[in-house]
C-alpha positions as CSV (number, residue, x, y, z in Angstrom):
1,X,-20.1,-4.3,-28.7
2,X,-22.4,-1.3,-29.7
3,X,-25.2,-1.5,-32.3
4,X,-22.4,0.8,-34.6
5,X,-19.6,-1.3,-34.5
6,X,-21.9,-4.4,-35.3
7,X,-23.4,-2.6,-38.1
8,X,-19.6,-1.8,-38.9
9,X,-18.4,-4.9,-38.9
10,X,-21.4,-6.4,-41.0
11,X,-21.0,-3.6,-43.4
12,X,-17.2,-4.8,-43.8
13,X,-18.2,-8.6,-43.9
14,X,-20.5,-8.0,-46.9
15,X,-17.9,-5.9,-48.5
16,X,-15.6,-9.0,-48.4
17,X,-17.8,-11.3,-49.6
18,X,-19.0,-9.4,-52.2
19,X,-15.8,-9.1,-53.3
20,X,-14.6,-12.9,-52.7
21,X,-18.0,-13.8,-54.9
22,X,-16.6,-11.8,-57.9
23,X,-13.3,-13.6,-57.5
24,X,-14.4,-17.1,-57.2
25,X,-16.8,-16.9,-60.1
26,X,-15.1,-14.5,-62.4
27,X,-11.9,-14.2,-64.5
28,X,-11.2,-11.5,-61.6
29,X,-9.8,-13.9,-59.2
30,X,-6.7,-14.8,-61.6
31,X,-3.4,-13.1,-61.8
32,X,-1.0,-15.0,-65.1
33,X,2.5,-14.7,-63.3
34,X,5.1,-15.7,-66.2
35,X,3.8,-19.6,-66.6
36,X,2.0,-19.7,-63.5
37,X,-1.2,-18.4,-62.4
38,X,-1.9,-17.0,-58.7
39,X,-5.6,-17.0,-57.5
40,X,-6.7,-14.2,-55.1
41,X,-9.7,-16.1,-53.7
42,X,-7.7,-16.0,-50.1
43,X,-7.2,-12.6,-50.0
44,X,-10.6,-11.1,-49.0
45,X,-11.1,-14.7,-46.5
46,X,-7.4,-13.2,-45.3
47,X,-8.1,-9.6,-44.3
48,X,-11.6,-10.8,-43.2
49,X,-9.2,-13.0,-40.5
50,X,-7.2,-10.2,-40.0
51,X,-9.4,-7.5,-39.4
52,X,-12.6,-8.6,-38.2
53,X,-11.3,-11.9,-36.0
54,X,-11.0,-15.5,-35.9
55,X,-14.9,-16.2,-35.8
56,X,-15.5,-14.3,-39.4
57,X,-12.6,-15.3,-40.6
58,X,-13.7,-18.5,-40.4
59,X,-17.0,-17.8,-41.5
60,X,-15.7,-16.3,-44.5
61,X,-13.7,-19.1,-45.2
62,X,-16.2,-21.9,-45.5
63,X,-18.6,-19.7,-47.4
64,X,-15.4,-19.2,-50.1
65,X,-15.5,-23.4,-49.5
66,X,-18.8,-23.0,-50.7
67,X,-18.3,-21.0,-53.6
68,X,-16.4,-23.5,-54.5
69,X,-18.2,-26.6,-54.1
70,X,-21.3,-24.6,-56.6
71,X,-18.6,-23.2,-59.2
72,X,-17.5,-26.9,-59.5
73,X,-20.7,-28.7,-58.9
74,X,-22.4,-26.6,-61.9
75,X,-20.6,-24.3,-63.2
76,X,-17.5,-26.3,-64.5
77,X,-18.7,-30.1,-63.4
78,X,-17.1,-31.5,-66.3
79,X,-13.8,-29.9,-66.0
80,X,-11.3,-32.9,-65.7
81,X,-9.9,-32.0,-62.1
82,X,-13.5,-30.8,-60.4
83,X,-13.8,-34.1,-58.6
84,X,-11.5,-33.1,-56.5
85,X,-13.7,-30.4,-54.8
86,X,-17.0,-32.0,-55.2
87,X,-18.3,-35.1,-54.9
88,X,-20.7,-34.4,-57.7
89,X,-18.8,-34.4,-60.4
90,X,-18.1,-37.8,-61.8
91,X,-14.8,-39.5,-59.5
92,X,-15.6,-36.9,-56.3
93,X,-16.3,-39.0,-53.1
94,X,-16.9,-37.5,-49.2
95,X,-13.0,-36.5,-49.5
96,X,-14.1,-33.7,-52.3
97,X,-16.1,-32.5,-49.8
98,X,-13.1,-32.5,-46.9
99,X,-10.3,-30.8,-49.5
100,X,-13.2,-28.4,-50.8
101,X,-14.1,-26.4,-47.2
102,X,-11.2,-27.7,-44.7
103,X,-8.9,-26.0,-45.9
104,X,-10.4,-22.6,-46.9
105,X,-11.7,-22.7,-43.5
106,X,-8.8,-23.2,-41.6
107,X,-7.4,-20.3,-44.7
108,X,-9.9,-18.1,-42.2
109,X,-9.0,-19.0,-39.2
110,X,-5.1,-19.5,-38.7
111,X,-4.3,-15.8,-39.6
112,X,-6.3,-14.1,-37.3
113,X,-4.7,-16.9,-34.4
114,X,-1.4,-16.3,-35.3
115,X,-1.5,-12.6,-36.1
116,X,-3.3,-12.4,-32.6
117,X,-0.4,-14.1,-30.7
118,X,2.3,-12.8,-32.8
119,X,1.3,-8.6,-31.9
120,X,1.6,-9.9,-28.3
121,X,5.2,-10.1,-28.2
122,X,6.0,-7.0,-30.3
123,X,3.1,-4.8,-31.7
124,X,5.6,-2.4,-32.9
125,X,6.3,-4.7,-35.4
126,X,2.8,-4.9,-36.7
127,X,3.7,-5.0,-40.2
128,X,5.7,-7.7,-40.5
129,X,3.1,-10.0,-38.5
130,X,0.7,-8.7,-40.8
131,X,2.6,-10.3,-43.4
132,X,3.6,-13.5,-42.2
133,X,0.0,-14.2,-41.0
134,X,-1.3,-13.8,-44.6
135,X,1.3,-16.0,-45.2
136,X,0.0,-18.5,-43.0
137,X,-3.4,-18.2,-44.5
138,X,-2.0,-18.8,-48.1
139,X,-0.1,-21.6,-47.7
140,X,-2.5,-23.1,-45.8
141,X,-5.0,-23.2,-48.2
142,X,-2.2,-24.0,-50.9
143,X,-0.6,-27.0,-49.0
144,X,-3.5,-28.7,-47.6
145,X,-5.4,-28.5,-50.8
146,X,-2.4,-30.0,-53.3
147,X,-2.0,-32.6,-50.4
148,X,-5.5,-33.7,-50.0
149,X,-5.3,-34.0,-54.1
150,X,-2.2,-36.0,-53.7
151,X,-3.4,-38.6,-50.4
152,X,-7.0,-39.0,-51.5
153,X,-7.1,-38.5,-55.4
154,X,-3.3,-39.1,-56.0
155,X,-3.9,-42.6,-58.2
156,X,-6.7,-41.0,-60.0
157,X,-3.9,-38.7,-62.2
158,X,-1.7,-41.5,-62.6
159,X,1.7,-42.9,-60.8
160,X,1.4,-41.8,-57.4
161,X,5.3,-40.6,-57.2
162,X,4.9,-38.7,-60.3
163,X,1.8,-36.7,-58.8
164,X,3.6,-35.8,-55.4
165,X,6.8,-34.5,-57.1
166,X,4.1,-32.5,-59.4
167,X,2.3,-31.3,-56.5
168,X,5.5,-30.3,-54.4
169,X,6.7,-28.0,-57.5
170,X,3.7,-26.5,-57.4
171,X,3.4,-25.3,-53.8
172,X,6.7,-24.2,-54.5
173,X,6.2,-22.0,-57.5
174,X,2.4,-21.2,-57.7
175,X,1.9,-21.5,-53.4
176,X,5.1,-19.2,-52.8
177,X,4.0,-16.7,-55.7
178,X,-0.3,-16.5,-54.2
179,X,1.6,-16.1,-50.4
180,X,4.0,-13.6,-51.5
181,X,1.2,-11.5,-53.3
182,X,-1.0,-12.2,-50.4
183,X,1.5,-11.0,-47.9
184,X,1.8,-7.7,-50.0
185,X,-2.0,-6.8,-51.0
186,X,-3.4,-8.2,-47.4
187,X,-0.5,-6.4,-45.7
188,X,-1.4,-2.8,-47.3
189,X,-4.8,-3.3,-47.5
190,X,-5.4,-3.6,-43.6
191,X,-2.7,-1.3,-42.5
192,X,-4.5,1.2,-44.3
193,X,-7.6,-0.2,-42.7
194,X,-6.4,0.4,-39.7
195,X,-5.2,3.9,-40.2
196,X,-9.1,4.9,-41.5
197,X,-10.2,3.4,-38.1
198,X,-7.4,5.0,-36.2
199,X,-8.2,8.3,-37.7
200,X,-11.7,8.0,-37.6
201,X,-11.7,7.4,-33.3
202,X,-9.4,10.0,-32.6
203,X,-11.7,12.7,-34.6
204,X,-14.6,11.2,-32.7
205,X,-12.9,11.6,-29.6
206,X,-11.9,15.1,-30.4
207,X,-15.1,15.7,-31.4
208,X,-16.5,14.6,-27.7
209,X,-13.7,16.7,-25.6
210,X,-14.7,19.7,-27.3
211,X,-18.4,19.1,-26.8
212,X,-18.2,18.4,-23.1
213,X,-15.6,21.6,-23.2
214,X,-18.5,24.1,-24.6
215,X,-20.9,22.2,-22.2
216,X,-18.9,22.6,-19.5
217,X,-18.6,26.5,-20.1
């Protein structure tokens, strides 16, 4: 890799996570959908997978973990559900820690894996894997989140059945709704990416056949 596309890539990274701090600790990072509500904190961990790779995907996921853990740990500590995301806030144990960064880790990681594999066996259909690996990357976060709530924390809110049925509707209104706008934004957003880069090398290399023409004169 040359110092440029290192610099590149950093320069991108920061974008991300510039943008992933303003939606994690701002208003930003809600969209009201009817009754429900669909965060956007997975989308710049997504395209980070997506466009950069498995290893900053990953990166970017824990560090949106940790943005986390400090908006609950002292930012909203007293907020009657933060225990489940930090073990700080009065009923959080070790497992506030697990549902708090495992899963917005793995949020990182699986798209990147799956949209790698999946280009393999057509990349003419690049779009569509773009899609269902954001898809991947926000249910992930969705399902292993409401089911860490529901094994670890599920007798803290109450009858245990009751919770589950509660936390199955919601990954199937609120978790369907975040991966269908995921799919959509993170789907656009790096197909256009893509297209800049695309552009961007073929001018270059223009740029160096005409050069070497003139020399070559």
């Amino acid at each position: 890799m040359s110092v440029k596309e290192r610099i590149s890539k950093l320069t991108f990274f920061a974008i991300m996570l510039a943008i992933e701090a303003v939606f994690c600790f701002t208003i930003l990072g809600s969209i009201p959908i009817g009754p429900f509500v669909a965060t956007l904190a997975m989308i710049p961990v997504i395209i980070t997978a997506l466009v950069l790779g498995p290893v900053f995907g990953t990166i970017m996921g824990f560090i949106t973990g940790l943005f986390s853990f400090i908006y609950w740990s002292f930012i909203q500590p007293a907020y009657p559900t933060a225990f489940v995301f930090t073990p700080i806030a009065n009923g959080g144990n070790f497992w506030s820690l697990v549902i708090c960064f495992v899963p917005r880790t793995l949020a990182g990681l699986f798209p990147a894996l799956f949209y790698n594999a999946l280009k393999k066996t057509n990349p003419k259909l690049d779009k569509l894997w773009l899609a269902i690996a954001s898809i991947i990357g926000s249910l992930t976060n969705t399902i292993l989140v409401l089911g860490g709530m529901g094994i670890f924390f599920g007798s803290s809110f109450g009858d245990v059945k009751a919770v589950l049925t509660l936390i199955g509707s919601t990954i199937l209104t609120n978790g369907l709704i975040e991966a269908a706008v995921s799919a959509l934004v993170c789907t656009l957003a790096v197909f256009g990416i893509q297209q800049i880069k695309f552009t961007n090398e073929k001018e270059v290399e223009e740029t160096v056949t005409e050069v070497k023409s003139e020399t070559s004169k």
